[in-house]
C-alpha positions in Angstrom: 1.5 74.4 4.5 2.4 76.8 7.2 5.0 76.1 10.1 3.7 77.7 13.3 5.8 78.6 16.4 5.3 78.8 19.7 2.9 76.0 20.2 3.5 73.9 23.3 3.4 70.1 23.2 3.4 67.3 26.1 5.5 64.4 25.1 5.3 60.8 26.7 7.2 57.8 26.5 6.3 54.0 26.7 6.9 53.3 30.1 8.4 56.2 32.2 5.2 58.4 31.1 5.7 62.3 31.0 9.0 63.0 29.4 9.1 67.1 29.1 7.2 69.7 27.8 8.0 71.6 24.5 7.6 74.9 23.5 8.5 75.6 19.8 10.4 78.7 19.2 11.1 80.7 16.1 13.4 78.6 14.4 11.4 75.5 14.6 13.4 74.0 17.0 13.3 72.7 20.8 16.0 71.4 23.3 18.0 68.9 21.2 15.0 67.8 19.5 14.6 68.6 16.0 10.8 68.9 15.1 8.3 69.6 12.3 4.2 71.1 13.3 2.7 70.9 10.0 -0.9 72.8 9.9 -2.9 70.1 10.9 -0.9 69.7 14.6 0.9 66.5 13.4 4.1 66.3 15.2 6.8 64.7 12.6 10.3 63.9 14.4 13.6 61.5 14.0 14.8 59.2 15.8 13.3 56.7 18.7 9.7 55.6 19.4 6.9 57.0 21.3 3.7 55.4 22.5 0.2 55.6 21.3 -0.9 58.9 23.2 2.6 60.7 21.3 1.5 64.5 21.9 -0.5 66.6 23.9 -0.9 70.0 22.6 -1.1 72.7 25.9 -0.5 76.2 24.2 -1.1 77.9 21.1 -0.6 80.8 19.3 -3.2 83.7 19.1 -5.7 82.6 16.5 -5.3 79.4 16.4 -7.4 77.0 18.5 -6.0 73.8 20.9 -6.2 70.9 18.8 -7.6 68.3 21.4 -6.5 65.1 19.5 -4.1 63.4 21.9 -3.2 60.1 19.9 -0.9 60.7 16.8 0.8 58.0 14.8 3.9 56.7 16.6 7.2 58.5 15.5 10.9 58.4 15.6 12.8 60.7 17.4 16.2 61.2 18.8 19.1 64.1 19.2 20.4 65.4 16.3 23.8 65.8 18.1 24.2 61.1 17.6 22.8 60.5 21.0 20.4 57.6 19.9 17.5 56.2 21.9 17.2 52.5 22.3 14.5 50.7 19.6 11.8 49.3 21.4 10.3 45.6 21.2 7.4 45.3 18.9 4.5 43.6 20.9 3.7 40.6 19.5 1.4 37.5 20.1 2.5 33.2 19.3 0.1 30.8 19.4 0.9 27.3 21.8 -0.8 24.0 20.2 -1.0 21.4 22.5 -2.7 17.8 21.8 -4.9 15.8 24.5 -3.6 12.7 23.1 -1.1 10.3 25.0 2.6 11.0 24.3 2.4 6.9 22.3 -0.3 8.1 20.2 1.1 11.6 19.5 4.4 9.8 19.1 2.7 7.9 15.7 3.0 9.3 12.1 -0.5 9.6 11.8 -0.2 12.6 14.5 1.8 15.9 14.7 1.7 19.1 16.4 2.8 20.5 13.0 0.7 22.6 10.2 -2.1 23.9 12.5 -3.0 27.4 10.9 -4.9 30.1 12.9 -6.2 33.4 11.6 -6.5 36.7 13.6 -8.2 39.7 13.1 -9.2 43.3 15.4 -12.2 43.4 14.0 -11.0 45.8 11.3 -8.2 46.1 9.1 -5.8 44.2 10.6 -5.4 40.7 9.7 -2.9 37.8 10.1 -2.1 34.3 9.9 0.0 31.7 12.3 1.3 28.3 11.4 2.6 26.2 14.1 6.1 24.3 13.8 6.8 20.7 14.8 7.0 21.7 18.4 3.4 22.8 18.4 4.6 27.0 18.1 3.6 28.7 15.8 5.8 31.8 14.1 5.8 35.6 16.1 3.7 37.9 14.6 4.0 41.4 15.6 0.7 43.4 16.5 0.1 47.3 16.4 0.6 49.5 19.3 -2.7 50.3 20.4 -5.5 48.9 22.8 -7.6 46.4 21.1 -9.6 43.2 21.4 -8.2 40.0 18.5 -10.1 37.2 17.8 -8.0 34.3 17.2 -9.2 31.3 15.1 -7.9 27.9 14.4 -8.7 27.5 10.8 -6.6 23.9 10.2 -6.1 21.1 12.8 -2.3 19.4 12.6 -2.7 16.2 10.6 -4.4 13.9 13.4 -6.5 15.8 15.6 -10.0 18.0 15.0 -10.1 22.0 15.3 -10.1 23.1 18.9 -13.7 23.5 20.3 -14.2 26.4 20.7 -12.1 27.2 17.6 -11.6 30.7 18.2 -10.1 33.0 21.7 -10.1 36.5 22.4 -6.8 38.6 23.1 -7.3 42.0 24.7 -4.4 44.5 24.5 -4.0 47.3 26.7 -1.2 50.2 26.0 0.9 51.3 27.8 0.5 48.0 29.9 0.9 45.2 27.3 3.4 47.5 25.1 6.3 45.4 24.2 4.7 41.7 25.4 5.2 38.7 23.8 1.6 37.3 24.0 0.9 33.7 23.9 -2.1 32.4 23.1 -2.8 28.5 24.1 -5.2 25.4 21.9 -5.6 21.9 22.9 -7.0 19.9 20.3 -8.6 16.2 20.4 -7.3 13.4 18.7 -8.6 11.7 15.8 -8.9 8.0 15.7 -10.8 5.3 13.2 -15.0 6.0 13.6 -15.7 2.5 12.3 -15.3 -0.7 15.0 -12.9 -3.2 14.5 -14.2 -6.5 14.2 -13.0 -10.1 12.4 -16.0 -12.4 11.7 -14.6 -16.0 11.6 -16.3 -18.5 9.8 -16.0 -22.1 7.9 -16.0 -22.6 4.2 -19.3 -24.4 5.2 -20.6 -20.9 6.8 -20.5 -21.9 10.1 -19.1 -19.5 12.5 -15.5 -20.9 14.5 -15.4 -20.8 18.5 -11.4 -20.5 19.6 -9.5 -19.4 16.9 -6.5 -17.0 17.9 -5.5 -14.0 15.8 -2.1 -11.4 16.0 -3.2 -8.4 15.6 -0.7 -5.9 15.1 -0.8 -2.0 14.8 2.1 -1.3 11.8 2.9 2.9 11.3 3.4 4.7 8.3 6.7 3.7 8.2 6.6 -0.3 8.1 7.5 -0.8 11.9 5.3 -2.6 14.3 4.4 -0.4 16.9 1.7 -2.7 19.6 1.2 -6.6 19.2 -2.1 -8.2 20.6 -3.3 -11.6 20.8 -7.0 -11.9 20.2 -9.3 -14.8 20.1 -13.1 -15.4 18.5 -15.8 -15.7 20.6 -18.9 -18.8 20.8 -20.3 -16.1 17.8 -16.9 -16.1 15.6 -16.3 -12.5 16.5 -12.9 -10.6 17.3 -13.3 -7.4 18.8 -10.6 -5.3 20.2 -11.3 -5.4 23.7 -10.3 -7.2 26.8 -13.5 -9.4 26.5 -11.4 -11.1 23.1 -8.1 -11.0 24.6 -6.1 -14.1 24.4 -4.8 -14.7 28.2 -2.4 -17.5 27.2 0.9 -16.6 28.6 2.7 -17.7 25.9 0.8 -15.2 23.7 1.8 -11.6 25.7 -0.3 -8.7 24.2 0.8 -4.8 25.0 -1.9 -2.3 25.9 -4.3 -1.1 24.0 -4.7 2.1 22.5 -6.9 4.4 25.1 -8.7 7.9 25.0 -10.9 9.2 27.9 -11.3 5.4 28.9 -12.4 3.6 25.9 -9.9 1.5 23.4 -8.9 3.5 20.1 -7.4 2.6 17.2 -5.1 5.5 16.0 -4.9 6.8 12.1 -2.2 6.9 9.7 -1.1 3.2 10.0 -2.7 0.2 9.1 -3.3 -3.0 11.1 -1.4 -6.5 10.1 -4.0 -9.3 10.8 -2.6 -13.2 11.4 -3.9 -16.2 12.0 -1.9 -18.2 14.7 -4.3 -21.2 15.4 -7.4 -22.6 14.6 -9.5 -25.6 15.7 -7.7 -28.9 14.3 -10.4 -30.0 11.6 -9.0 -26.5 9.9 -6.3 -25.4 7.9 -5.1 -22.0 9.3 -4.6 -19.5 6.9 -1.2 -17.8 7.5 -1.6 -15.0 5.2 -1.4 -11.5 6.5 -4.8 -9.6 5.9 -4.4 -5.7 6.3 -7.2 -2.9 6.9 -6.0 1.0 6.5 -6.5 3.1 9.5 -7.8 6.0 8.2 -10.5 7.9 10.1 -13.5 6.6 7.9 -11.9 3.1 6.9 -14.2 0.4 6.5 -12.7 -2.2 10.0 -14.4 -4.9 9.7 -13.0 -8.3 8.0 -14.5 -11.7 7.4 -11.9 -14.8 7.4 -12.9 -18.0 5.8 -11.3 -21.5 7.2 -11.1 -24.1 4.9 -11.3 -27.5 6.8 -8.7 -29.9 6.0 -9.5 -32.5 3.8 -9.5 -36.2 4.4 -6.8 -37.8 3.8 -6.7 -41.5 3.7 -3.2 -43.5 2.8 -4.0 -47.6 1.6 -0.7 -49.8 1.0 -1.6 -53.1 0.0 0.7 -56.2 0.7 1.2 -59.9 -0.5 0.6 -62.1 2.3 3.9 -62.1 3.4 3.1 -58.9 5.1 6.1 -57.0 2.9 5.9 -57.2 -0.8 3.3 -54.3 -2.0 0.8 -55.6 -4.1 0.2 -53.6 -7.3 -3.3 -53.3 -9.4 -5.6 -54.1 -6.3 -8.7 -51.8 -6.3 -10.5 -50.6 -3.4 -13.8 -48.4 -2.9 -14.2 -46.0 -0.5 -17.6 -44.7 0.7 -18.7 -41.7 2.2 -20.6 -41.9 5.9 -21.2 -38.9 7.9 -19.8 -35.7 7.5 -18.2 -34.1 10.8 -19.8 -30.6 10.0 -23.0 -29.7 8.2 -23.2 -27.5 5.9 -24.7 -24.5 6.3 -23.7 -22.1 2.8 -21.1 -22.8 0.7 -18.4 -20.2 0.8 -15.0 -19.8 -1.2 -15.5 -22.4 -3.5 -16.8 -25.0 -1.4 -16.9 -28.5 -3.0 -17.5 -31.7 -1.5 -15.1 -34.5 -3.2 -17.9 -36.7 -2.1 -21.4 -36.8 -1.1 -22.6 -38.4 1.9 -23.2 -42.2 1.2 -21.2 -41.7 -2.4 -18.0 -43.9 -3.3 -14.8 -43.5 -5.1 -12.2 -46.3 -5.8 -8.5 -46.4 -6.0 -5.7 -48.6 -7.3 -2.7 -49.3 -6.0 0.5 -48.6 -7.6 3.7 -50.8 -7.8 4.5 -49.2 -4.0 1.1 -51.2 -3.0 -0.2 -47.1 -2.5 -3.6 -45.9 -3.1 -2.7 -42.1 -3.8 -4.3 -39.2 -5.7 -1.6 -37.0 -6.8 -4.9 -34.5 -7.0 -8.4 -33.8 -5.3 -11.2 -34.2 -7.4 -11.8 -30.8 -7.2 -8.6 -29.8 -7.9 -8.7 -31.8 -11.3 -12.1 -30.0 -12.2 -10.4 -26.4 -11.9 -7.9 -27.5 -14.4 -9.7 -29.1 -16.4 -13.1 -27.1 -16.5 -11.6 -23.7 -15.9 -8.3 -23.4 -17.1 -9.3 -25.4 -20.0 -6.1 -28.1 -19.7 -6.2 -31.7 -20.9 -6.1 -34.5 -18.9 -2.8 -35.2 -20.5 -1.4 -31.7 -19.5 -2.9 -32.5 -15.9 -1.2 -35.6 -15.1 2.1 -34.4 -16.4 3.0 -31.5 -15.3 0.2 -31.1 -11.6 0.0 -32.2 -8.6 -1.4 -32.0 -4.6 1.4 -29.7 -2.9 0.7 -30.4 0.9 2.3 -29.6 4.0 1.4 -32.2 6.8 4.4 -33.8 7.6 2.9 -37.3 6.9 2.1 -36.3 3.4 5.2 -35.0 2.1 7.3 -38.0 1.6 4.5 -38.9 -0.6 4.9 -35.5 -2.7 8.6 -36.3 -3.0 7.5 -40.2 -4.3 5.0 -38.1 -6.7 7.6 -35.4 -7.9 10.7 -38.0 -8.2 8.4 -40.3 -10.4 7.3 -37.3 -12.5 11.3 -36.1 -13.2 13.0 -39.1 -13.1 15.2 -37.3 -10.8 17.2 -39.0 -7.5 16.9 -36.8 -3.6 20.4 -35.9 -5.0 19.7 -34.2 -7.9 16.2 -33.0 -6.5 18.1 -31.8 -3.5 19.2 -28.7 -5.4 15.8 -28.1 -7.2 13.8 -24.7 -5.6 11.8 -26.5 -2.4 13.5 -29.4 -1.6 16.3 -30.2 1.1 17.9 -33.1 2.5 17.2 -32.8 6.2 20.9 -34.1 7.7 18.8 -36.3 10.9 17.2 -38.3 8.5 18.8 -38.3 5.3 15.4 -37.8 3.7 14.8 -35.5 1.2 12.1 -33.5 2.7 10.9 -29.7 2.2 9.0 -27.2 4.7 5.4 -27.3 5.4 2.9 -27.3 8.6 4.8 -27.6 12.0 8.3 -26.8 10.5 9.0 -23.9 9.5 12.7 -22.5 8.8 13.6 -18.9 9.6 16.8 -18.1 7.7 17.5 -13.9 7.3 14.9 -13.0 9.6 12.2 -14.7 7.5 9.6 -17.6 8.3 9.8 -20.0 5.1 7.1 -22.3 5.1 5.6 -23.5 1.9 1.5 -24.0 1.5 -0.8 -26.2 0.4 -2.4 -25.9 -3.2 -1.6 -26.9 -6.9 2.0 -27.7 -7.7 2.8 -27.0 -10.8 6.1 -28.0 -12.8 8.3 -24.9 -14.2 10.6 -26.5 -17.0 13.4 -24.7 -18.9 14.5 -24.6 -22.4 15.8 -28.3 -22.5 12.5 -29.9 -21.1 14.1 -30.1 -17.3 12.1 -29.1 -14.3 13.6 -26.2 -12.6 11.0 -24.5 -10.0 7.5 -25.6 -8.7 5.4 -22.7 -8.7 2.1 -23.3 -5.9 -1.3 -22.0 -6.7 -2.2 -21.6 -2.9 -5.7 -22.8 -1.5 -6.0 -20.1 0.3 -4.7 -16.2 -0.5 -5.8 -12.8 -0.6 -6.7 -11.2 -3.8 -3.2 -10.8 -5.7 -1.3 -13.0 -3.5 -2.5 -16.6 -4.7 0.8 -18.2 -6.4 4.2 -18.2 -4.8 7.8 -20.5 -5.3 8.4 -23.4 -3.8 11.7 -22.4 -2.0 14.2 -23.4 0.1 16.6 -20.7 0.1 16.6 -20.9 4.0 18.5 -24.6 3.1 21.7 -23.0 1.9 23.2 -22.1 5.0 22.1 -24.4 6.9 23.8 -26.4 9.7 20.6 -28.9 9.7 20.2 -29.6 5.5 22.1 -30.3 2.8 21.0 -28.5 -0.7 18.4 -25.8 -1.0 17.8 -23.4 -3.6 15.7 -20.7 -5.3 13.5 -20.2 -8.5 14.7 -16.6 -8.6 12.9 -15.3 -11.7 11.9 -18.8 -13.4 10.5 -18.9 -16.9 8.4 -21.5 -17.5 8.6 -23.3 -21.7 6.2 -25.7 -23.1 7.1 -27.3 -26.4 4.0 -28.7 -28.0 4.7 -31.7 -30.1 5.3 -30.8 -34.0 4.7 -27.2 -32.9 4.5 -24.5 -35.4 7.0 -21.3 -36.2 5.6 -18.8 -33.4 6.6 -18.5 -30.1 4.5 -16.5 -27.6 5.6 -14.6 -24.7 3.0 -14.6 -21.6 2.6 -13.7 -18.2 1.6 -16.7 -16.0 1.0 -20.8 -16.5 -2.4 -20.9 -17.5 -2.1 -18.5 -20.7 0.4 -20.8 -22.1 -1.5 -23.6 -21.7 -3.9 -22.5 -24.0 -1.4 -21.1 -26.4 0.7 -24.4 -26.6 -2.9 -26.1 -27.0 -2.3 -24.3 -30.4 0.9 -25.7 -31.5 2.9 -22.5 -30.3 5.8 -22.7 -28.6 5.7 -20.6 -25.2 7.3 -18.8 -22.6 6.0 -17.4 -19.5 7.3 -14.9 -17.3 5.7 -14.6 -13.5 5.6 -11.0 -13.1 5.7 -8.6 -16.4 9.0 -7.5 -15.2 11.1 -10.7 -14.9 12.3 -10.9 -18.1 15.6 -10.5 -18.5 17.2 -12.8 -20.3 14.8 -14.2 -22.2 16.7 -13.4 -25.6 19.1 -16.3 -24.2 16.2 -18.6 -24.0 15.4 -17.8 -27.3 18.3 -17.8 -28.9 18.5 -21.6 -27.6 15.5 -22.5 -28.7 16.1 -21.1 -32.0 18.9 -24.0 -31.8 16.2 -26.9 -31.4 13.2 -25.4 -33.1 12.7 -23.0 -36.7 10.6 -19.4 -35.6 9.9 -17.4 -37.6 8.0 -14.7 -35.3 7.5 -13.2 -31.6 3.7 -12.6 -30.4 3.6 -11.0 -27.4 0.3 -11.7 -25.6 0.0 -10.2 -22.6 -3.4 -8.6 -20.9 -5.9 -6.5 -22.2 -5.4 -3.9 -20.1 -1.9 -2.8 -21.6 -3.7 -0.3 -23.5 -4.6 1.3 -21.1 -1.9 0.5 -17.8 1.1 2.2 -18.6 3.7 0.6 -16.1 2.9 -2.4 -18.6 2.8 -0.7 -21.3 6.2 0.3 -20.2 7.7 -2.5 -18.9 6.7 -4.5 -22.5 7.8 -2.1 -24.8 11.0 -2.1 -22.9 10.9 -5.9 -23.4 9.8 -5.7 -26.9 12.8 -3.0 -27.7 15.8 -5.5 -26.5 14.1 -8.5 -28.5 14.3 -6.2 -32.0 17.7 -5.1 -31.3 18.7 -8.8 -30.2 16.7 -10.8 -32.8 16.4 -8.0 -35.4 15.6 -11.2 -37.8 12.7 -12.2 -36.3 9.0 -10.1 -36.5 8.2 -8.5 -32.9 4.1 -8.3 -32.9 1.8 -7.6 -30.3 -1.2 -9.4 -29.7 -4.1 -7.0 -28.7 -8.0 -7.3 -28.0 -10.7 -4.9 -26.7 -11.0 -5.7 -22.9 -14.6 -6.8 -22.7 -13.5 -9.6 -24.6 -11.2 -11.0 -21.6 -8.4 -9.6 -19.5 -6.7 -12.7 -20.2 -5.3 -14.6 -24.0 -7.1 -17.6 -21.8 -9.7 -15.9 -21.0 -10.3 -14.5 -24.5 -9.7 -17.9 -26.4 -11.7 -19.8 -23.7 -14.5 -17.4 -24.0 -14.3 -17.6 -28.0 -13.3 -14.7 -29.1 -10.4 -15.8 -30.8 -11.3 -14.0 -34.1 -11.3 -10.3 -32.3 -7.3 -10.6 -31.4 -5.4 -8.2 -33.9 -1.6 -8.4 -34.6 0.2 -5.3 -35.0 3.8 -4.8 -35.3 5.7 -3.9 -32.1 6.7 -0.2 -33.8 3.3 0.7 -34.9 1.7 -0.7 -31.6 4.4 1.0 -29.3 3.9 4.6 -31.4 0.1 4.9 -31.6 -0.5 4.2 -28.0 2.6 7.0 -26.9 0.6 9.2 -29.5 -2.4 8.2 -28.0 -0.7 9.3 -23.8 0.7 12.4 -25.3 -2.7 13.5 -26.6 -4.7 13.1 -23.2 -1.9 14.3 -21.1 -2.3 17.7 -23.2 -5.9 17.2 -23.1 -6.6 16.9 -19.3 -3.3 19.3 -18.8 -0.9 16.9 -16.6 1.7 18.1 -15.9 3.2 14.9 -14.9 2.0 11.5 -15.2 4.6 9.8 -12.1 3.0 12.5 -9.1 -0.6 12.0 -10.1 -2.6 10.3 -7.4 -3.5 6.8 -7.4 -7.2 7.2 -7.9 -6.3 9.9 -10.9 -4.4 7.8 -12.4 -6.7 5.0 -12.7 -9.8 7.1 -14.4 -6.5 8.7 -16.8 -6.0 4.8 -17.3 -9.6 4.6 -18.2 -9.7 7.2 -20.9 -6.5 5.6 -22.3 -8.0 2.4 -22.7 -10.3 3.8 -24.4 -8.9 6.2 -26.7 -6.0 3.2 -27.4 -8.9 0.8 -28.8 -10.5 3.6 -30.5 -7.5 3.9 -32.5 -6.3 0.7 -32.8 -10.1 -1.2 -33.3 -11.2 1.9 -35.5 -12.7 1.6 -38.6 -10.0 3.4 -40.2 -7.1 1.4 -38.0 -6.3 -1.2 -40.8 -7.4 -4.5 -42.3 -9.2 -7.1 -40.6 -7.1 -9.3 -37.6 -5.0 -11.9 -38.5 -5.6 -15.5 -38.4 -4.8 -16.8 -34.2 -1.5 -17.5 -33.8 
């Protein structure tokens, strides 16, 4: 490398242009600059910036030819005596998101000006990326001093919207001009909203589609709260749309707006929508239950709602001829004429009680009353497919309705089956005495109680009778005539009785626990989730206990320890579904169960009854089905060991990390394979001896 003098160079700055004209001398140096001019003409200095065009070379020494390359790299340079230039501002570029959605619909957690990512590139080497903040801006990202043309893409729409048509802008830089700029760059996106068109199809359990019948439609966000209300009503055809065409105009039914873009109504993503039936044509029963569709952008919005019509009910009371004294024993027929509706298809169910121009008789009872504590239908459910005796049916069952003129017959029904008087059944889960009347009474159709900011009102269905340790009935538990999948049995309450101005009494089941006793019953007791299962156990002579809900059942070791008192055991089966092997927060919540009863009973045996699932989800199911002989009973160590064994392995396997942040749709194919690999192990031919007699 040779240093050569005497060259002249032109330097420029950023914005005043032409700042002198250097000569080098002999020492290497020039005015207060200090300097380098290495052989190839590349001028290397200290302190400050120049631009892009940084040198032009106008001299040079004999032999040596001009090198005509004005535009060097840019360089720091400054006085060697301290006096320091000031820095100058990078250019850089930020990219503005906007949305061309309403401030209300923006405004929802389905939407955000947040997380849209942009990429952007010269072309050549340089690259970069931009990621906008809630406000819609993304970071600064500084660009290169020299003249070029960017092409900036949005690569990732903010969670609600679709990329920016056209996804991608040009940015054109000039230096000197745009030296030191802070660029900004600008996308509006379009919203995204459900594809799919709402609609309700409203029809009878006879098939027949229902004129009139008024819906609440409400749009709920992310985060539970109830953003619009609207009121809509089904059409001649038994449709509900979401449209002005459907909207109720009953003032006492105010809707809010609709959701609008460019004109036309939209339902927004990231929420869900609460449907509720409000009212319905008076030969139905309107179904009260919430029904809920996801808002997602390719959810399924359509929903069909069934009406049950409400059945006939007829009330005889039979008096002596003094016009006061009932008359017991006297029989009456009753024929069928003319139904009110034809049928079209049956649909949930769908039975008649009677056919047209068919009869049923009654007796009255020492009230002079012809009354059916149960439909017809209800009795074959019980009977035919929960397997119970007629016995079981009339003692523990009955009609739960709600019309005002039927209740007082319920109470009759319930007081005869207890033995209990409106005092004592005044503080039993459901009942009240209303203080106007002095009636005991309990909430139904047309009066509902709102206590805490909730509307109590019990429903029609199957009472049954929850009874403790000592034989007493403590709750009523309601299969419901009409629910949604998962939601079909609920308490007879009346907690909104307690502090009330208007009723005396009230109460809750809390987390009731339901014993049947079987008469002479054998050493086992069984511990089941839900009614039905230990109806078919205490068929068997087992004493049983059901819990509503696998995790309600703390303190059962008190019940057992009192039963222990009345009855000899000898052994705990716990028989709960199939699918344990295979759904962990069961698995779970039962071990947890079976744990306390070994440290709490250590006397006793702790088994667990298992079977494969295609045998039935259900012990009911399973017996009823007759597949009695393929339940195996393993102690609760052995059972609780080999299926953790059994996790561990395809945790390792399938390499998860952790089981609580898998998704939900992971988790139920893991819950699959753990079914499986669990009766593999446990149903084996290697897994042990043959099952166990039935408990």
């Amino acid at each position: 490398m040779h240093f050569l003098v005497f060259a002249a160079f032109t330097i420029y700055g950023i914005i005043s242009g032409l700042l002198s004209n250097i000569k080098i001398n002999s020492d290497i140096t020039f005015h207060a600059f200090v300097c380098s001019i290495f052989f190839h003409g590349l001028l290397n200095c200290c302190h400050g910036y120049a631009s892009d065009t940084v040198y032009e070379q106008t001299w040079t020494r004999k032999g040596y030819d001009t090198n005509n390359d004005e535009y060097g790299e840019v360089k720091i340079f400054g006085a060697e005596s301290g006096i320091i230039n000031e820095p100058v501002k990078p250019l850089t570029v930020t990219v503005h998101k906007e949305s061309k959605a309403a401030s209300e619909i923006l405004g929802l957690s389905g939407y955000s000006l947040e997380g849209a990512e942009f990429s952007i590139t010269d072309g050549g080497s340089f690259k970069g990326t931009l990621k906008t903040n809630a406000k819609g801006i993304s970071n600064s990202l500084e660009l290169p001093n020299k003249t070029a043309e960017y092409t900036i893409t949005e690569t990732k729409a903010p969670a609600g919207h679709a990329i920016s048509t056209p996804a991608s802008q040009k940015l054109k830089v000039t230096m000197p001009n745009d030296a030191s700029k802070d660029l900004t760059v600008t996308f509006s996106d379009d919203p995204v909203f459900t594809k799919n068109e709402f609609q309700i199809t409203k029809k009878s359990e006879k098939n027949n589609v229902i004129n009139g019948v008024l819906f609440k439609v409400e749009f709920v966000d992310s985060d539970n709260t109830t953003k619009k209300t609207w009121y809509l009503t089904s059409d001649s055809s038994g449709i509900v749309k979401m449209d002005n065409t459907h909207l109720n105009t009953d003032t006492a039914y105010k809707s809010d707006s609709f959701y609008t873009y460019n004109g036309k109504v939209v339902i927004p993503i990231g929420g869900k929508l609460k449907i509720t039936e409000i009212k319905a044509s008076g030969q139905y029963i309107v179904d009260s239950t919430p029904k809920y569709l996801a808002t997602g952008a390719n959810a399924t919005m359509t929903l069909e709602a069934i009406n049950k019509l409400k059945p006939c009910k007829i009330t005889i009371r039979k008096y002596d001829v003094d016009g006061k004294t009932p008359l017991k024993g006297v029989t009456f027929e009753l024929k069928f004429i003319k139904e009110a509706e034809k049928l079209t298809t049956a649909r949930d169910g769908f039975t008649r009680l009677l056919k047209v121009g068919g009869t049923t008789t009654g007796t009255t009872d020492a009230n002079g009353y012809v009354v059916s504590p149960l439909t017809e239908a209800d009795k074959k459910y019980l009977k035919e497919k929960r397997g119970l005796s007629k016995e079981r049916i009339e003692k523990d069952y009955m009609r739960m309705v709600v019309a005002p003129e039927e209740r007082a017959k319920v109470v009759r029904k319930i007081s005869k089956l207890t033995g209990y008087t409106k005092d004592v059944l005044k503080y039993v889960p459901g009942f009240f005495i209303d203080k106007r009347t002095g009636m005991l009474d309990y909430s139904g159709d047309n009066t509902p109680s709102v206590s805490h900011g909730t509307r109590w009102c019990n429903n029609a269905g199957i009472g049954i009778l929850i009874h403790d340790a000592d034989g007493y009935a403590v709750a009523v538990q309601i299969r419901r005539d009409t629910a949604s999948k998962g939601n079909r049995y609920c308490w007879f309450t009346s907690i909104f009785a307690v502090d009330s101005i208007d009723y005396d009494g009230g109460s809750t089941p809390g987390a009731a626990k339901d014993i049947i006793i079987p008469e002479n019953p054998r050493g086992c007791l069984c511990i089941t989730e839900g009614r039905f299962k230990s109806e078919i156990l205490a068929a068997n002579r087992n004493i049983t206990i059901s819990i509503q809900g696998v995790s309600s059942w703390k303190g059962i070791d008190e019940i057992i320890n009192k039963l222990r008192e009345q009855h000899e055991i000898k052994s705990i089966y716990l028989m709960f579904d199939s699918d344990i092997l295979g759904n962990r927060q069961v698995f779970n919540t039962i071990s947890e169960m079976a744990r306390m009863l070994m440290e709490k009973v250590p006397d006793l045996k702790i088994k667990f009854a298992i079977w494969k699932i295609g045998y039935g989800k259900g012990i009911d199911d399973c017996i009823l089905a007759g597949n009695i002989r393929e339940v195996r009973y393993i102690d609760a160590i052995s059972f609780m060991n080999t299926c953790n064994e059994a996790f561990d392995m395809l945790l390792k396997k399938y390499e998860v990390k952790s089981f609580k942040k898998m998704k939900s749709e992971d988790r139920k194919v893991f819950a699959k394979h753990l079914q499986a690999e669990n009766e593999r192990k446990l149903f084996g031919e290697k897994a042990g001896n043959k099952p166990e007699e039935a408990a």
